[in-house]
HTML snippet that shows the backbone in 3Dmol.js (N, CA, C, O; Angstrom):
<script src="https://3Dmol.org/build/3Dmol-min.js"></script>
<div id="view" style="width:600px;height:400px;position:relative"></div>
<script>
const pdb = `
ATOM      1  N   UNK A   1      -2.260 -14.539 -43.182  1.00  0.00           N
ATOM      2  CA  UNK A   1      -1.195 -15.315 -42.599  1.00  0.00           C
ATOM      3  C   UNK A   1       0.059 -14.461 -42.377  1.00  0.00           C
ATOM      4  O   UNK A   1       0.785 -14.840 -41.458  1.00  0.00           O
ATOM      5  N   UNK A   2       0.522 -13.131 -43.214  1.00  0.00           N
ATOM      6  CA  UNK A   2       1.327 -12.790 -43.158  1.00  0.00           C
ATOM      7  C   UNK A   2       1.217 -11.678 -42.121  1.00  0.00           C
ATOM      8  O   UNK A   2       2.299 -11.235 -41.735  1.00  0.00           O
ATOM      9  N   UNK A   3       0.119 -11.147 -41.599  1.00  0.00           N
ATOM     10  CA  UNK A   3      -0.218 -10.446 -40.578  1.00  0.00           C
ATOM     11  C   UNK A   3       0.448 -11.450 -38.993  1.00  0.00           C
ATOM     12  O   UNK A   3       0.963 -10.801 -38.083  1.00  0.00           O
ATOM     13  N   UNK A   4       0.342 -12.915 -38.889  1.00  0.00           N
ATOM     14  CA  UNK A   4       0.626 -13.345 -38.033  1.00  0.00           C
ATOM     15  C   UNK A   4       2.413 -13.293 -37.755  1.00  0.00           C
ATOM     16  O   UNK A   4       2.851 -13.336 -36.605  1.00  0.00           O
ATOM     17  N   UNK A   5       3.083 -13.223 -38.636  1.00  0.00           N
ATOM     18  CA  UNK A   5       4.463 -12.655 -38.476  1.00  0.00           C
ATOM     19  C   UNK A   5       4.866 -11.952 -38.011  1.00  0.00           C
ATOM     20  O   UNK A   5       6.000 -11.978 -37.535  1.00  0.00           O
ATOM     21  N   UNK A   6       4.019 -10.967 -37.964  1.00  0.00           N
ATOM     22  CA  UNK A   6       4.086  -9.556 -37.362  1.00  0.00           C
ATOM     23  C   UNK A   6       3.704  -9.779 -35.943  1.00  0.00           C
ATOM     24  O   UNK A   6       4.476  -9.774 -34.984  1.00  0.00           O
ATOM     25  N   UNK A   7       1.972 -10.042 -35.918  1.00  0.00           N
ATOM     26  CA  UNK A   7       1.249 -10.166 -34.363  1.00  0.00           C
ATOM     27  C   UNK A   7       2.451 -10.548 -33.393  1.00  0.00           C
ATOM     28  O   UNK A   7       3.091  -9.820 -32.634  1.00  0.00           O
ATOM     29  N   UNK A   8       2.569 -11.977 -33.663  1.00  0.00           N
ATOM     30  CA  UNK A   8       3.236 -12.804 -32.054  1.00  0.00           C
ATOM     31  C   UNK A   8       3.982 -12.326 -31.619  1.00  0.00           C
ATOM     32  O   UNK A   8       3.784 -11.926 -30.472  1.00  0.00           O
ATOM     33  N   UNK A   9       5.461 -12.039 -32.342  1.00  0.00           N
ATOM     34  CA  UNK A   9       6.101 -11.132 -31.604  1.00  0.00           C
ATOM     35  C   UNK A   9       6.184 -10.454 -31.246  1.00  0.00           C
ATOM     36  O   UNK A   9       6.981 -10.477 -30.308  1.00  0.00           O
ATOM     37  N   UNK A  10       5.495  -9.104 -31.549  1.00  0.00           N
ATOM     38  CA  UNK A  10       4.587  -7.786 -30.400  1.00  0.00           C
ATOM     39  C   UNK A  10       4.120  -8.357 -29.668  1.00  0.00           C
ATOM     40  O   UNK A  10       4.685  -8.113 -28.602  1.00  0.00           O
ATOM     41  N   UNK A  11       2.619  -9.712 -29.416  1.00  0.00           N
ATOM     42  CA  UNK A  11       2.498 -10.107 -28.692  1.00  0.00           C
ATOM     43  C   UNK A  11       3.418 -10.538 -27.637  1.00  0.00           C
ATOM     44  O   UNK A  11       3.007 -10.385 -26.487  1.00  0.00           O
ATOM     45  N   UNK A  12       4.667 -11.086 -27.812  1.00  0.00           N
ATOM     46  CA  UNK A  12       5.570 -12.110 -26.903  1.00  0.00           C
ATOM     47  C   UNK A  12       6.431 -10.996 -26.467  1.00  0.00           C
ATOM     48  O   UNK A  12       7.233 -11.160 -25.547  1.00  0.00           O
ATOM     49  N   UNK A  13       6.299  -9.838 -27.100  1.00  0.00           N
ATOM     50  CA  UNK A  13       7.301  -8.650 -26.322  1.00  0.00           C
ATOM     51  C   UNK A  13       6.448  -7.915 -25.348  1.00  0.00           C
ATOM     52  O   UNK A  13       6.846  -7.833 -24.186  1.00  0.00           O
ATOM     53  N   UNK A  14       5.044  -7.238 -25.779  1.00  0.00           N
ATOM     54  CA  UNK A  14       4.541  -7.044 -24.324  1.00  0.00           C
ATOM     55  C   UNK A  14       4.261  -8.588 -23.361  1.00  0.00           C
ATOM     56  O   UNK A  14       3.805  -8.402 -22.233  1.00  0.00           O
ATOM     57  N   UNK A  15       4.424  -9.499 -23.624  1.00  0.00           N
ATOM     58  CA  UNK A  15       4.197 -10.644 -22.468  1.00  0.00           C
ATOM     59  C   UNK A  15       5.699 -10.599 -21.659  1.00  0.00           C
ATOM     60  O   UNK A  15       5.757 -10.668 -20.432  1.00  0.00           O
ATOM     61  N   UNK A  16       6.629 -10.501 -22.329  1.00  0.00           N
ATOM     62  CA  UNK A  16       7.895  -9.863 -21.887  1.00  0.00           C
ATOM     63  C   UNK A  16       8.175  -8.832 -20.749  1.00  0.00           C
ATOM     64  O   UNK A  16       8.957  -8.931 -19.804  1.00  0.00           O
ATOM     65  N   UNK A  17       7.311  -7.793 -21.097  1.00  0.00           N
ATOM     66  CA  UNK A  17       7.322  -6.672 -20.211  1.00  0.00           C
ATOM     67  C   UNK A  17       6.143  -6.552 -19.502  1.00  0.00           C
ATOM     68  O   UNK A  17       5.983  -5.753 -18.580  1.00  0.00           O
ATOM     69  N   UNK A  18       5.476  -7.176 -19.831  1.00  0.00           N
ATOM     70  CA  UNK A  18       4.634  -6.950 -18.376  1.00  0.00           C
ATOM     71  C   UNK A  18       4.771  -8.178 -17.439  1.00  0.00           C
ATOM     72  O   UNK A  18       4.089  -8.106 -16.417  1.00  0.00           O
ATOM     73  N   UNK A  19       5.714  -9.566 -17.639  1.00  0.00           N
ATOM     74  CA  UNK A  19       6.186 -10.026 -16.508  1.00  0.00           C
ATOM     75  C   UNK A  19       7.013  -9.381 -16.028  1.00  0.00           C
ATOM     76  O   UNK A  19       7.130  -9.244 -14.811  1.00  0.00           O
ATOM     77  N   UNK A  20       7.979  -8.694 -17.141  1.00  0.00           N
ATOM     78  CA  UNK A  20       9.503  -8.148 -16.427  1.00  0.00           C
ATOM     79  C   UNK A  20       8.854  -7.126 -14.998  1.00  0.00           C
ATOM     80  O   UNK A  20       9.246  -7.242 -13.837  1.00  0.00           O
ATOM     81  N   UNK A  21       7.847  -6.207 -15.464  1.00  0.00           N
ATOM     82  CA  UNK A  21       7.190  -5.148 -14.558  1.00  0.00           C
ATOM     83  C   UNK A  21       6.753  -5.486 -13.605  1.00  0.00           C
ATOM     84  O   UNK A  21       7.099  -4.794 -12.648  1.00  0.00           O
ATOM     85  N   UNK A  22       5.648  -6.843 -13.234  1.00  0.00           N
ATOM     86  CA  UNK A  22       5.354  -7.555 -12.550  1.00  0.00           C
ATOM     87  C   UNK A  22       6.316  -7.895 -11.604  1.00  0.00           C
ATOM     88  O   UNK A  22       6.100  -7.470 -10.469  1.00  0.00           O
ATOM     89  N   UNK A  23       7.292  -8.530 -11.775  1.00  0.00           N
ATOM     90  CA  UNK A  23       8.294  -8.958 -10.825  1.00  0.00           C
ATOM     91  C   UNK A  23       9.451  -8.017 -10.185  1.00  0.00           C
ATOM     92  O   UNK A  23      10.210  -8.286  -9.254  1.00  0.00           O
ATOM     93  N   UNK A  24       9.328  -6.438 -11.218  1.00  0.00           N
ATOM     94  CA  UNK A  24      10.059  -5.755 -10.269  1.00  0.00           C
ATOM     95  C   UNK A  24       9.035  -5.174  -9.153  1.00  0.00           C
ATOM     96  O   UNK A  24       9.250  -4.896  -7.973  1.00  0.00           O
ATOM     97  N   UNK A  25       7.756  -5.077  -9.983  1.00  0.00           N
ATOM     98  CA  UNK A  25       6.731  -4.843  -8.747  1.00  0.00           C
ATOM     99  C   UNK A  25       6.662  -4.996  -7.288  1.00  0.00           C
ATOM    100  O   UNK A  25       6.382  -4.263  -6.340  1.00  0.00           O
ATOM    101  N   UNK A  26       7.281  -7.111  -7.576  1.00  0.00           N
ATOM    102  CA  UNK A  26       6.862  -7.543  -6.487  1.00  0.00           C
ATOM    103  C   UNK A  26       8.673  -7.838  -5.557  1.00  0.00           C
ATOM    104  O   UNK A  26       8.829  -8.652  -4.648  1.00  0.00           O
ATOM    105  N   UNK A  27       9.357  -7.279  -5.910  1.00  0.00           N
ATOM    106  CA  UNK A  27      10.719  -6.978  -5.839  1.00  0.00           C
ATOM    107  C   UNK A  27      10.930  -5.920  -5.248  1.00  0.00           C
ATOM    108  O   UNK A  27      11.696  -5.849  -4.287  1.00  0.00           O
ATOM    109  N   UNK A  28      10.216  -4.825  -5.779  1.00  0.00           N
ATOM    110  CA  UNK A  28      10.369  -3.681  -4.907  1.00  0.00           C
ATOM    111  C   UNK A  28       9.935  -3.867  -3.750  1.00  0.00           C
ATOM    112  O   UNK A  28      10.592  -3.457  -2.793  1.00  0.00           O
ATOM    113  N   UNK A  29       8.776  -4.502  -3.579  1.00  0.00           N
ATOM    114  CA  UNK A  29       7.829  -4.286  -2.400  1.00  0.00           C
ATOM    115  C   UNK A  29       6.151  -4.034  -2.344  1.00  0.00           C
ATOM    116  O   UNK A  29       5.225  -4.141  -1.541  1.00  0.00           O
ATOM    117  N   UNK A  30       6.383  -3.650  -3.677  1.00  0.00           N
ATOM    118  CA  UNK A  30       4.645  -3.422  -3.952  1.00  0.00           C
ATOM    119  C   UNK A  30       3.894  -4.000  -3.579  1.00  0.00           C
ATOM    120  O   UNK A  30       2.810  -3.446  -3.394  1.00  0.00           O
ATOM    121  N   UNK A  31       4.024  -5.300  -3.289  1.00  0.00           N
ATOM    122  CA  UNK A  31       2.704  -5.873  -2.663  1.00  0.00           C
ATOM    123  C   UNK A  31       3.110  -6.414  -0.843  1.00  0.00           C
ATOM    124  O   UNK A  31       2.550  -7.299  -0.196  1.00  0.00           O
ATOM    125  N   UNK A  32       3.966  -5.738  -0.527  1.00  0.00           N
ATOM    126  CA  UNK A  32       4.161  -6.254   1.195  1.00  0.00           C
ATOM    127  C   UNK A  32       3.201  -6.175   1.984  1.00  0.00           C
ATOM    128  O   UNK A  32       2.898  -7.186   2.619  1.00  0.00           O
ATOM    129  N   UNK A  33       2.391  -4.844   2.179  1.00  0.00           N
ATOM    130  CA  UNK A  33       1.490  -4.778   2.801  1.00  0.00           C
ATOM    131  C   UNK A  33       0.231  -4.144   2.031  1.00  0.00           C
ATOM    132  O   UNK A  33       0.152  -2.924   1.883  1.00  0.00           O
ATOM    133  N   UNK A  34      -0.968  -5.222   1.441  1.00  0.00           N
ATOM    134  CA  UNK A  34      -2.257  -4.947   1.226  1.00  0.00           C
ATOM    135  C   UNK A  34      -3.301  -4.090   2.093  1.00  0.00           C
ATOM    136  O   UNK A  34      -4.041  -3.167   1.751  1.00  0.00           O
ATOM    137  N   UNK A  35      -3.216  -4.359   2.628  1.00  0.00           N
ATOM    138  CA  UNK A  35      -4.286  -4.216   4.003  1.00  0.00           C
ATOM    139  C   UNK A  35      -3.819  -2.405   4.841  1.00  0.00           C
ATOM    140  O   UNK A  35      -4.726  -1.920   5.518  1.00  0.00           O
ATOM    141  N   UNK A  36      -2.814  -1.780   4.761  1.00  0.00           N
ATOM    142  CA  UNK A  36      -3.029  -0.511   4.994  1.00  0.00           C
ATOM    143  C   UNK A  36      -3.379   0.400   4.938  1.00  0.00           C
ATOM    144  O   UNK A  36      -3.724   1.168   5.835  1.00  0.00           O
ATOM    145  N   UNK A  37      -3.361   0.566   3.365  1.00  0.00           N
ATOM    146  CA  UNK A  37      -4.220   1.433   2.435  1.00  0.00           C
ATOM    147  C   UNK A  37      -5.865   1.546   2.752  1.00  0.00           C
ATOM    148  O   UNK A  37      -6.607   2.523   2.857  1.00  0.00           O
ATOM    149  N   UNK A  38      -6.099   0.072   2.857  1.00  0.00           N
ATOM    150  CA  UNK A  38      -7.506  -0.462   3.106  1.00  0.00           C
ATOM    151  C   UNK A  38      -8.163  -0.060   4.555  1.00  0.00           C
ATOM    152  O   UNK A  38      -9.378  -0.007   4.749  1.00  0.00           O
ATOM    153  N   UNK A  39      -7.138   0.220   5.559  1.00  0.00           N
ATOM    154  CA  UNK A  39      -7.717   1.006   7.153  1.00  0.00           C
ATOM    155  C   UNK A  39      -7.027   1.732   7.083  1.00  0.00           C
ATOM    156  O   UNK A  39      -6.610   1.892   8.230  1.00  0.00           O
ATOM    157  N   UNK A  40      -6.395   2.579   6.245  1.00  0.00           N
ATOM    158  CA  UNK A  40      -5.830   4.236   6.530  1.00  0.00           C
ATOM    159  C   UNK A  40      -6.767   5.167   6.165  1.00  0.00           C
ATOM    160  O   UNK A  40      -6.473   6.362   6.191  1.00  0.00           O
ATOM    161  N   UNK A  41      -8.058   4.720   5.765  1.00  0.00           N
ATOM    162  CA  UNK A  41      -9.139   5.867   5.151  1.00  0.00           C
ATOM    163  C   UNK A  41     -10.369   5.428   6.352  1.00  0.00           C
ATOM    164  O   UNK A  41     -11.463   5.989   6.403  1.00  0.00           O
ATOM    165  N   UNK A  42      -9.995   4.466   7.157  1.00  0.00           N
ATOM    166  CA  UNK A  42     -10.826   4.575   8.815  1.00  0.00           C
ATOM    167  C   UNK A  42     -10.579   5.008   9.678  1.00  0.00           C
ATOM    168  O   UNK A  42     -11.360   5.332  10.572  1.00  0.00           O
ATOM    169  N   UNK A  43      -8.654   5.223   9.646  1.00  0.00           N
ATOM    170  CA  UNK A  43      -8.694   5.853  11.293  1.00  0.00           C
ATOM    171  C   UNK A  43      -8.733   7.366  10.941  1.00  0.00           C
ATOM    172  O   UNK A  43      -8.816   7.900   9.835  1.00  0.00           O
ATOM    173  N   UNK A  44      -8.653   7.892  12.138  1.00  0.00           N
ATOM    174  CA  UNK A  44      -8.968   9.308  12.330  1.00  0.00           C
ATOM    175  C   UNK A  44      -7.895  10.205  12.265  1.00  0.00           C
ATOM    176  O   UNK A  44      -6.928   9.844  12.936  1.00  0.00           O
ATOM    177  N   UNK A  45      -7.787  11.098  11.757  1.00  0.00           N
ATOM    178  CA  UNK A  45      -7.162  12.395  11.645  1.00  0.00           C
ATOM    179  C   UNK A  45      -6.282  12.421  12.690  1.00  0.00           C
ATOM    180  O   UNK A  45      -6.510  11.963  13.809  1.00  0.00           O
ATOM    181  N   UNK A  46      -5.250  12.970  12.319  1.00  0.00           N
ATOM    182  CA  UNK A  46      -4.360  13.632  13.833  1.00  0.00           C
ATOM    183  C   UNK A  46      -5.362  14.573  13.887  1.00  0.00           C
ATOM    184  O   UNK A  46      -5.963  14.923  12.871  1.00  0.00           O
ATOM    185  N   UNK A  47      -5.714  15.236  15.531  1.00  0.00           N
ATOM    186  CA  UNK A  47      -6.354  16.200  16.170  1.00  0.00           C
ATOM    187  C   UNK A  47      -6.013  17.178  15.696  1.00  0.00           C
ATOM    188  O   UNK A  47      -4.805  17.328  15.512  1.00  0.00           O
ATOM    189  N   UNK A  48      -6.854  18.127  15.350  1.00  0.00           N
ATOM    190  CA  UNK A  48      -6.792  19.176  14.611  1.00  0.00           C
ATOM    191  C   UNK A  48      -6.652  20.337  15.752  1.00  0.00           C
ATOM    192  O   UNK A  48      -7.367  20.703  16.684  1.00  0.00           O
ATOM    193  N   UNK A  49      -5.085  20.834  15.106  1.00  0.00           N
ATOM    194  CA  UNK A  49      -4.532  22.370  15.975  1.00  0.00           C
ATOM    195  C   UNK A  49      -5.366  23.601  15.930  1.00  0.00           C
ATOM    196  O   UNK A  49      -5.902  23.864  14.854  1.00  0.00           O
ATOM    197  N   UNK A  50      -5.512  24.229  16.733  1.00  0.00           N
ATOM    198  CA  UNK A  50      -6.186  24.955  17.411  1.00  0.00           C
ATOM    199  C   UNK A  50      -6.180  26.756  16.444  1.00  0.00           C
ATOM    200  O   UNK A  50      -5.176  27.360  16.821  1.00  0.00           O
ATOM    201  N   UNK A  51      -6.929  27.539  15.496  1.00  0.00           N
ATOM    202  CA  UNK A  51      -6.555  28.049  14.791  1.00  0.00           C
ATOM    203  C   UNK A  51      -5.944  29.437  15.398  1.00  0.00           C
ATOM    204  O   UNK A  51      -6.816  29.972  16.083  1.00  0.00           O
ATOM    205  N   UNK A  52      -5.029  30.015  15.381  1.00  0.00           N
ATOM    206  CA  UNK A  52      -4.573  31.385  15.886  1.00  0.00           C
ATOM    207  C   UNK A  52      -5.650  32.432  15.725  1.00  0.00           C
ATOM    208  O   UNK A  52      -6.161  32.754  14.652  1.00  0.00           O
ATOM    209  N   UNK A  53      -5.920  32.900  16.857  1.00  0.00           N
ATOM    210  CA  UNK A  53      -6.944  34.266  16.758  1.00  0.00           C
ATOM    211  C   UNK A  53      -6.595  35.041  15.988  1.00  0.00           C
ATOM    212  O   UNK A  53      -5.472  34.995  15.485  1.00  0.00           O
ATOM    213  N   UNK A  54      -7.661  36.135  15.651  1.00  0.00           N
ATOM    214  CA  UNK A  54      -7.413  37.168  14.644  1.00  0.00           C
ATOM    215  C   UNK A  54      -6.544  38.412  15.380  1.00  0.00           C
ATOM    216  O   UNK A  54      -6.281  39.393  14.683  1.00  0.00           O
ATOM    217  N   UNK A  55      -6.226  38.389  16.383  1.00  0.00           N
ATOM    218  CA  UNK A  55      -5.916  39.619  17.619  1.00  0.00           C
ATOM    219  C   UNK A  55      -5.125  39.345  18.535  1.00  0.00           C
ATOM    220  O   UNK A  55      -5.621  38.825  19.534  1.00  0.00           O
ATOM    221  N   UNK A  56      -3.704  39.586  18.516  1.00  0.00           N
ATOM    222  CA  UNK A  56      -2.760  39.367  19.388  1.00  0.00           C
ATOM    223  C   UNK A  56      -3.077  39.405  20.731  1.00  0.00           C
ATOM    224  O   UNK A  56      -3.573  40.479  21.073  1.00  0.00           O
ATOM    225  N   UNK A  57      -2.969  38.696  21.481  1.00  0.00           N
ATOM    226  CA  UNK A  57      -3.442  38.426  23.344  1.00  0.00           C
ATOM    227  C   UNK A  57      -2.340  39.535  23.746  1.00  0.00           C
ATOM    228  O   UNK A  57      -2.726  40.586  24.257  1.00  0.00           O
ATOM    229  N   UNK A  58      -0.840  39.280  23.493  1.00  0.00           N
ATOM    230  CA  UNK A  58      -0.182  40.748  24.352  1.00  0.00           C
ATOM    231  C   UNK A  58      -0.815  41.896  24.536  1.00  0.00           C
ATOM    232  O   UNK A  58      -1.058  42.459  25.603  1.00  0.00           O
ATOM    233  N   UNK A  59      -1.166  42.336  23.078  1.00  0.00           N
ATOM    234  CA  UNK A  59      -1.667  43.828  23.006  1.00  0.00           C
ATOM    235  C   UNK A  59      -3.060  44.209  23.472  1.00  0.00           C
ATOM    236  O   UNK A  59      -4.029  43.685  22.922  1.00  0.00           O
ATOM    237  N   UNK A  60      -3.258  45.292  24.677  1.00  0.00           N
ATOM    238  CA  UNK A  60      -4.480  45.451  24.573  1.00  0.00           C
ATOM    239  C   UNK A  60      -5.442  45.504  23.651  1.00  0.00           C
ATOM    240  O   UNK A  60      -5.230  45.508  22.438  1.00  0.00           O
ATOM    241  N   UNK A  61      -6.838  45.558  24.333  1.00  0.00           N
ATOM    242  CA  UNK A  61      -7.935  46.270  23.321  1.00  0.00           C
ATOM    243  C   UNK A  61      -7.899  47.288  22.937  1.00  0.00           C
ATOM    244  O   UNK A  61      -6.961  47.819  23.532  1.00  0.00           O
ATOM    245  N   UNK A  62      -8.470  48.193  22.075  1.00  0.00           N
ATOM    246  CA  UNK A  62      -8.594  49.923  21.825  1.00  0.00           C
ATOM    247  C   UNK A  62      -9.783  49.894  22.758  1.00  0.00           C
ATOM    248  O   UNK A  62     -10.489  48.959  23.136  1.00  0.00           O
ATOM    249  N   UNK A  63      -9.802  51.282  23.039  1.00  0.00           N
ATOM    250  CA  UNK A  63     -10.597  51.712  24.110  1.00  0.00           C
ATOM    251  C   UNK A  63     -11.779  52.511  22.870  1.00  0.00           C
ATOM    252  O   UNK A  63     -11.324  53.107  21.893  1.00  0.00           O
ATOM    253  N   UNK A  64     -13.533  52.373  23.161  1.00  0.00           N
ATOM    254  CA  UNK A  64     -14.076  53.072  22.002  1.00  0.00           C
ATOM    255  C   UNK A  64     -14.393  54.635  23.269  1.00  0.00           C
ATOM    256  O   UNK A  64     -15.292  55.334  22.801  1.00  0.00           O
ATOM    257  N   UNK A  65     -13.893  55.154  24.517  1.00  0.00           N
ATOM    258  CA  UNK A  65     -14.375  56.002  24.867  1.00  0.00           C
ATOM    259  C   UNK A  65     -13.882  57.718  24.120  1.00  0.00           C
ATOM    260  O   UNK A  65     -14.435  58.744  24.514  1.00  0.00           O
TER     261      UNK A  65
END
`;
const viewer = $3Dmol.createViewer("view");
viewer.addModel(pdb, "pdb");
viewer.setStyle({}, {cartoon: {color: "spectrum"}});
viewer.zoomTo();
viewer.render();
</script>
């Protein structure tokens, strides 16, 4: 019985903070938009840039003669 003195109110302090957390959650914004996350891993890549050659285009070739 004397263990329950102790329990509830730890209990009633995390029930405390995890509404308090909850509602800044939903205060901040955290839950505005569900659904983006959920089709941002379907659409496609921005087009992938083109990689720079190994060999500057100004400069000629070496000549092997």
């Amino acid at each position: 019985m004397q263990s329950l003195y102790l329990l509830i109110p730890i209990a009633l302090v995390f029930c405390v903070i995890a509404i308090k957390l909850l509602l800044w959650a939903i205060s901040s914004g955290q839950y505005d938009d569900l659904d983006k996350e959920a089709w941002r891993i379907l659409a496609d890549d921005d087009p992938a840039k083109p990689e720079p050659s190994t060999r500057d285009r100004s400069t000629p070739a070496p000549n092997d003669d």
